[in-house]
ChimeraX commands (.cxc) that place a marker at each C-alpha (Angstrom):
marker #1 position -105.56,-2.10,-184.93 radius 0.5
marker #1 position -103.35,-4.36,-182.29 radius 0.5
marker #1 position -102.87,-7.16,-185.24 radius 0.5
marker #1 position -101.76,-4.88,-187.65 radius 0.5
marker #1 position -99.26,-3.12,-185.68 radius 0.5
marker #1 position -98.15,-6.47,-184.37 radius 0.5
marker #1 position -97.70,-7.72,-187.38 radius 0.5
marker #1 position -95.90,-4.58,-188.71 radius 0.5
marker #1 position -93.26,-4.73,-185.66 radius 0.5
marker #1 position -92.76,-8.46,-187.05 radius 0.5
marker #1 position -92.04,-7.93,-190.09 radius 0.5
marker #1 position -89.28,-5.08,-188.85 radius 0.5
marker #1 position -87.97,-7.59,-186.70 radius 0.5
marker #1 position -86.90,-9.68,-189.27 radius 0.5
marker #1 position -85.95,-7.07,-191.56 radius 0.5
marker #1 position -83.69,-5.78,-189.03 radius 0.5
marker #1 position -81.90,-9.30,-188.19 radius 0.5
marker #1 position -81.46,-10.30,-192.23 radius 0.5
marker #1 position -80.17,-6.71,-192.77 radius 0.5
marker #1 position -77.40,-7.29,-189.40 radius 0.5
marker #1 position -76.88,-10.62,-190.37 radius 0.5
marker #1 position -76.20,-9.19,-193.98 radius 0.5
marker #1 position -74.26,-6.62,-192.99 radius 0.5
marker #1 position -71.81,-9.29,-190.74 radius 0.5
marker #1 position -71.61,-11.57,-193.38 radius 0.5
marker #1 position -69.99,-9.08,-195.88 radius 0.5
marker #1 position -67.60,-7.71,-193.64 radius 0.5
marker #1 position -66.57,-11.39,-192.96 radius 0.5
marker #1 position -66.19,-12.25,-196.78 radius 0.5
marker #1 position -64.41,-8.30,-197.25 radius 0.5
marker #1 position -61.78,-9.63,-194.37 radius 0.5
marker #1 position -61.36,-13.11,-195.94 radius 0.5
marker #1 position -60.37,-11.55,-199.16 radius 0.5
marker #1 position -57.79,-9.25,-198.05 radius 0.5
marker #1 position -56.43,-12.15,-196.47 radius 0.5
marker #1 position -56.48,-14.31,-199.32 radius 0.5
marker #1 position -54.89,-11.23,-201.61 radius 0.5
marker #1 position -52.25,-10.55,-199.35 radius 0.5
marker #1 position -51.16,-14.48,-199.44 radius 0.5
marker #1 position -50.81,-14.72,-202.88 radius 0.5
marker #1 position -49.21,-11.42,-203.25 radius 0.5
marker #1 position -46.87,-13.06,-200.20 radius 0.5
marker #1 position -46.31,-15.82,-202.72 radius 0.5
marker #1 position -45.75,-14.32,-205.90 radius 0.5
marker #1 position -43.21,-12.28,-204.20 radius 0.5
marker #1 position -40.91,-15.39,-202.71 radius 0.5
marker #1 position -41.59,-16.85,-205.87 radius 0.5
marker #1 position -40.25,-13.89,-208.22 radius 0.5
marker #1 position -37.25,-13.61,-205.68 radius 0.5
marker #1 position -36.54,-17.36,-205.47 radius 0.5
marker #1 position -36.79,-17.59,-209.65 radius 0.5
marker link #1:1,2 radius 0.2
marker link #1:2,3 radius 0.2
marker link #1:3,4 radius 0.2
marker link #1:4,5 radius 0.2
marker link #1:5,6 radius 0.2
marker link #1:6,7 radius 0.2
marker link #1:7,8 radius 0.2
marker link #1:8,9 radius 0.2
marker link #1:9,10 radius 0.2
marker link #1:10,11 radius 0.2
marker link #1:11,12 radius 0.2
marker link #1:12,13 radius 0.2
marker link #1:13,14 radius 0.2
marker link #1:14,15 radius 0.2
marker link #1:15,16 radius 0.2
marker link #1:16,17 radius 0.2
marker link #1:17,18 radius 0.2
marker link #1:18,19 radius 0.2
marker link #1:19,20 radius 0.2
marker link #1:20,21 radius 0.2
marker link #1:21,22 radius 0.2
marker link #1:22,23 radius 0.2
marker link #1:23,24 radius 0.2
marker link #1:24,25 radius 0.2
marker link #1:25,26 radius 0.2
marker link #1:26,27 radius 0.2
marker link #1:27,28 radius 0.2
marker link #1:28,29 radius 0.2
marker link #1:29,30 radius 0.2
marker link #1:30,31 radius 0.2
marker link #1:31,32 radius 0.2
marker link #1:32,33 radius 0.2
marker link #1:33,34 radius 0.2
marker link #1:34,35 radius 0.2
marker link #1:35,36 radius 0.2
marker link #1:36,37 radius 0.2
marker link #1:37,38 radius 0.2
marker link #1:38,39 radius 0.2
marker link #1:39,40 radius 0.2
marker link #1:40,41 radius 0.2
marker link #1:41,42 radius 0.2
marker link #1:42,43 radius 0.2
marker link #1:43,44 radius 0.2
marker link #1:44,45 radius 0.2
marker link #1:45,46 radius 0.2
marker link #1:46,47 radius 0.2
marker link #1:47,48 radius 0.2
marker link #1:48,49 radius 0.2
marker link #1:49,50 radius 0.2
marker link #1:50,51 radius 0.2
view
């Protein structure tokens, strides 16, 4: 009974860190595309008042 619950509570473990790590990992790609949209919306702008 002791196995089997230990190797439930494993299996959680790393269910729980891929799922955090997951969770980090999109909000770091969400950032890095706001980023990236407000640069080229920071560039089309200079370039459709410099043209």
């Amino acid at each position: 009974m002791f196995q089997m619950f230990v190797g439930y509570a494993c299996v959680l473990s790393v269910a729980v860190l891929y799922y955090a790590w997951r969770d980090g990992y999109a909000a770091r790609t969400q950032r890095r595309a706001n980023v990236n949209e407000r640069v080229a919306y920071l560039l089309w702008v200079a370039a459709q008042r410099a043209g």
